[in-house]
C-alpha positions, 0 to 999 in steps of 0.5 A: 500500500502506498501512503496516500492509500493508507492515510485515506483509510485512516479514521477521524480519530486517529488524525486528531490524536496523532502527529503524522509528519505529512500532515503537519503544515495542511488545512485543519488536519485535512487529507485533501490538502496533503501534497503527496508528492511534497510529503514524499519529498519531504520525508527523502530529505531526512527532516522528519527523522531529526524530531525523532530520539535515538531509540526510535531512529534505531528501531525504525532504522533496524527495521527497515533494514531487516524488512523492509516494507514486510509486515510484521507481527508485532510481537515477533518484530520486538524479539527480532529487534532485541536479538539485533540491538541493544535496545530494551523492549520498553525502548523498542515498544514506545519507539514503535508507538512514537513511529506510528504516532508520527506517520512512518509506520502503521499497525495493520490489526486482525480482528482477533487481536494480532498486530502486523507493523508496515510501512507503505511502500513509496515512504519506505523507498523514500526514506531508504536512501536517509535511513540506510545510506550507502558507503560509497556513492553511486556515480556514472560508469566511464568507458565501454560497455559490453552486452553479456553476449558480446563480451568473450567477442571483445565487441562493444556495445549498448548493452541488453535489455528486454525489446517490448516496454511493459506499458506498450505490451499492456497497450497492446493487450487492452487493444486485443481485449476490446477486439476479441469476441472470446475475450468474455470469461469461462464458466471458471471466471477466467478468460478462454486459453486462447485468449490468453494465449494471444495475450502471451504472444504479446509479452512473452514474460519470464516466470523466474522473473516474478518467482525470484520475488516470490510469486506464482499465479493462483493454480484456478486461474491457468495463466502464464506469468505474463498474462497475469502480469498484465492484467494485474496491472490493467486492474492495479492502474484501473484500466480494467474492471473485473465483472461477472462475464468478462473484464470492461475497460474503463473508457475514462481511465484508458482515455487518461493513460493513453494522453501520457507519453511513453515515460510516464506511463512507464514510469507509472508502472514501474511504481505500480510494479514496486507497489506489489512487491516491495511488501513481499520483498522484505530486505530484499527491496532494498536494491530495487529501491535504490535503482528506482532513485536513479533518474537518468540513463547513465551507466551504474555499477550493481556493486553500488547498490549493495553495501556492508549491512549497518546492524546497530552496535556491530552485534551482527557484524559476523553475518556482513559477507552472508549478507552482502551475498544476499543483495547481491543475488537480490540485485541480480533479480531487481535487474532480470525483473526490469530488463524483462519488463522493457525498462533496464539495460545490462551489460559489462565494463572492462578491468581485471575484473569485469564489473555489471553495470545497468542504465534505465532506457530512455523513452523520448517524449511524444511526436505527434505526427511521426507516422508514415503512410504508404500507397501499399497500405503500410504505416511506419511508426515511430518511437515517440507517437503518442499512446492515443495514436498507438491505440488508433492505429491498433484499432484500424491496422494489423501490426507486422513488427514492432521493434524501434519503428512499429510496421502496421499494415491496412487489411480488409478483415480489420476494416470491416470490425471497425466499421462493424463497431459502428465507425463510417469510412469517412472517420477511418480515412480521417483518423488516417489523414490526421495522424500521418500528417497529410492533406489528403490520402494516397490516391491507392489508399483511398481506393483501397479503402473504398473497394474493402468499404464496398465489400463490406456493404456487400455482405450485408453491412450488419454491426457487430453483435459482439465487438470485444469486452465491454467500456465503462466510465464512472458510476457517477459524475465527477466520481474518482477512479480512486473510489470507483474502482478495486485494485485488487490483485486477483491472479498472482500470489506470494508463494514464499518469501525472497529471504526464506532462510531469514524468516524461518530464523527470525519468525513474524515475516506473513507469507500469505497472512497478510493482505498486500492491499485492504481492498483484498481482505473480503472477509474484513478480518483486517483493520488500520489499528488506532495508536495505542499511546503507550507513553501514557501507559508506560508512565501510569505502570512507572508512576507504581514503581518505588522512587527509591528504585529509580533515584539511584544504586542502593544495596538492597537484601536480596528479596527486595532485589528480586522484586526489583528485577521482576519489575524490570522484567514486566516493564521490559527495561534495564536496571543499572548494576555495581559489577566489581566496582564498575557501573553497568547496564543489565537487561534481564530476562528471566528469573530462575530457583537455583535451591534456595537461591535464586539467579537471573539470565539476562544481557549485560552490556559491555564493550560495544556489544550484548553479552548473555550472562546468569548472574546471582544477587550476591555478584553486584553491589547496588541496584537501580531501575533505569528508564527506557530514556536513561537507558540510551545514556547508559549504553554511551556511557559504556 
């Protein structure tokens, strides 16, 4: 889920009581006068993490780099944390309280009490860059660069990527849709196998592409990678409405998407494409995240998107290189996934060692008339024609090929389907006029169209009954799409997660538990939590403690002692301890009878990092309780 998305699901309440970073500076509070982008931009800058403590940058900065945009269930994300910090779990606590209350992350709660925390997608890629920066700062590559396939031959070249642009094959789709009379569903609820084999012929997708990140298609819907692929996204950019019968184009919506230029489509769904997976993706999002930042077409090293993993206090320094071979199989698959869909090129620098590099390609922006028309019938277009020109073309020609130019032919068969859908001669050889740019048609044309026009007459001249899939436009005037329309994912599914190993190591991460959207839970067993205020809490339980407990280390007889670690244990803080004249910090775990004496397992904290420790009473002098705040002194203190 995306910020904005969240945020109009909060409820009143929460938008009262709480002091979401994004809100601040609007109207009363008000969502419709939130920027988005602006909030976005203002989380990439870092300010917001200035207001935020210690503790809490560490719990969000942890978290982030161990998940990601994954939810996860609360209480696996406080063992998590604690076995990678040396944060208390009051610290850990109150810092997921303060994290929600200040808009970075939010609490998805099942209906029978289970909280699972996320952040959404596009604030986690926009915080990523502040919150995990990397070492050493991504730069343009110099020199050749050599395709995979040309780098034995020692030829250089501009590098490799996939032909067909995700957007355009989605174009192609829609406009296949709304020709075929067989584009209806089955009595499954799915459309017919050779429906969806003309679809795969228009993008021939990879599965290892999607199975890297995790997901397969729904075995009931009988897709190929590719067609699920398109028409998830048909559905997630809302170009598309699944009904009863069949799937209806939504006429508005198309209309819009098809006045954009090939960049901006692109680029939209490229952010739809992270959308789905990054809250799949766990740590794995973190390479695709950084490619996404890149906003030009120059040559980058993959290695610059990777870098030693930043565990807090070096607990976990000793899992850095495991790691580092994690984000590099991770920024292999970001790379596959992106060449696949048309947007990335990959290739090689030269050295001692060759090093892979990548580039976004670029798509140029629109010219209206770079359409050729032939006397013979074929149009030559060319890269930068507009999308409405593409679909027009789709309706009114055959296509023959399509790489940097498009070649469309005109045919008898695709003429009488127009006119069939109820369009006059006299609007076909318009269209055709207006988008090669001529005054007039070539004489051929024009006598061509005739001929094919009077055939059609000829046999009878009756419309269509059936001219494709349905067009649809809002239910009500000036209705959003936002509102009209479901997003919901229907064919592809999490069949486990990128980081498996980690998350049989570390539990909590859902796999299929856990809607990626709102708009899939149907059986409303999902809600956005309220914040729960747990400094106010906090503070009543401390208000219950002896003072004495708090001002400072005392001897105290060892029952007392006992008392006083229990109250550590229930408030899951720290107590300061006198260990052979030195103070330190203490955070105890769990008590256990050893005869008639008793004993306390627990962390203490020394020489930059956790150490497990079982100690008696009569091993420390004086005793305190420290709170969550004193804690962080303590620690740098040591």
């Amino acid at each position: 889920m995306r910020l904005k998305e969240v945020a109009e699901k909060l409820t009143e309440e929460q938008l009262l009581n709480c002091e979401y970073f994004w809100l601040k500076g609007s109207v009363e509070g008000s969502l419709t006068a939130v920027d988005w982008d602006e909030a976005l931009r203002l989380a990439a800058s870092g300010k917001p993490l200035e207001e935020l403590s210690a503790a809490e940058l560490q719990v969000l900065q942890l978290h982030m780099d161990l998940h990601g945009a994954s939810p996860v269930e609360e209480e696996a994300l406080v063992v998590i944390l604690r076995e990678r910090s040396a944060l208390t779990g009051a610290e850990i606590r109150l810092g997921l309280d303060a994290l929600e209350r200040g808009g970075f992350l939010f609490a998805l709660g099942k209906a029978w009490g289970e909280r699972f925390i996320f952040a959404p997608s596009d604030l986690y890629a926009a915080l990523l860059p502040c919150l995990l920066p990397l070492s050493a700062s991504s730069s343009p590559c110099c020199g050749d660069v050599y395709p995979a396939a040309s780098l034995q031959a020692g030829q250089a070249g501009t590098g490799t990527g996939g032909t067909l642009p995700l957007g355009r094959a989605l174009l192609y789709g829609l406009s296949r849709l709304s020709r075929e009379p067989s584009a209806g569903f089955t009595a499954k609820g799915v459309l017919s196998r050779k429906m969806s084999d003309r679809l795969e012929r228009a993008f021939p997708f990879s599965r290892d592409a999607l199975q890297a990140f995790g997901f397969g298609v729904k075995e009931e819907c009988g897709y190929s990678p590719s067609v699920a692929l398109l028409l998830e996204a048909a559905l997630g950019l809302r170009l598309l409405i699944a009904g009863d019968k069949g799937f209806c184009i939504n006429e508005v919506a198309l209309e819009l998407w098809l006045k954009q230029d090939e960049q901006a489509r692109e680029i939209e769904l490229r952010s739809w494409l992270c959308d789905l997976i990054f809250p799949a993706a766990g740590a794995a999002a973190h390479c695709g995240a950084r490619m996404c930042r890149i906003q030009d077409g120059s040559w980058r090293r993959v290695q610059d998107l990777y870098a030693e993993p930043r565990f807090v206090d070096d607990i976990a320094a000793g899992e850095g290189r495991e790691a580092v071979m994690e984000q590099l199989q991770y920024a292999q698959n970001w790379l596959d996934l992106f060449c696949e869909c048309g947007w990335l090129e990959s290739g090689y620098i030269e050295g001692e060692k060759p090093e892979a590099v990548f580039r976004w390609r670029p798509f140029s922006h629109v010219i209206e008339n770079e359409v050729m028309l032939q006397p013979d019938g074929e149009i030559l277009a060319g890269p930068q024609i507009s999308g409405s020109i593409r679909w027009q073309l789709e309706e009114i020609a055959d296509r023959v090929s399509d790489d940097w130019f498009t070649l469309y032919r005109l045919s008898e068969n695709r003429l009488h389907w127009k006119l069939g859908r109820g369009a006059q001669l006299e609007e076909i050889e318009a269209i055709l006029q207006n988008i090669s740019g001529r005054e007039s048609l070539p004489e051929a044309v024009h006598n061509m169209l005739q001929q094919w026009h009077q055939s059609w007459v000829h046999k009878g001249s009756k419309r269509s009954s059936f001219c494709g899939i349905e067009k649809s436009g809002p239910q009500k005037s000036g209705e959003s799409l936002q509102s009209s329309y479901s997003s919901q994912p229907c064919f592809l599914e999490i069949i486990r997660l990128p980081n498996q190993q980690r998350s049989q190591q570390f539990p909590g991460i859902p796999q299929q538990t856990v809607p990626m959207r709102l708009e899939q839970d149907r059986a409303g067993l999902y809600r956005l939590e309220i914040n729960r205020d747990m400094h106010h809490a906090f503070s009543e339980k401390i208000a219950a403690v002896p003072a004495m407990w708090l001002k400072q280390r005392r001897s105290y007889h060892p029952s007392t002692s006992r008392e006083l670690i229990a109250k550590a244990i229930s408030l899951e803080t720290a107590v300061e301890l006198s260990l052979e004249g030195r103070s330190v910090l203490f955070i105890p775990e769990a008590t256990e009878q050893r005869g008639n004496e008793w004993a306390v397992s627990g962390r203490l904290y020394g020489e930059r990092k956790l150490e497990n420790h079982v100690l008696g009473p009569e091993q420390w002098d004086e005793i305190r309780l420290v709170l969550p705040t004193e804690a962080a002194n303590g620690r740098k203190r040591q």
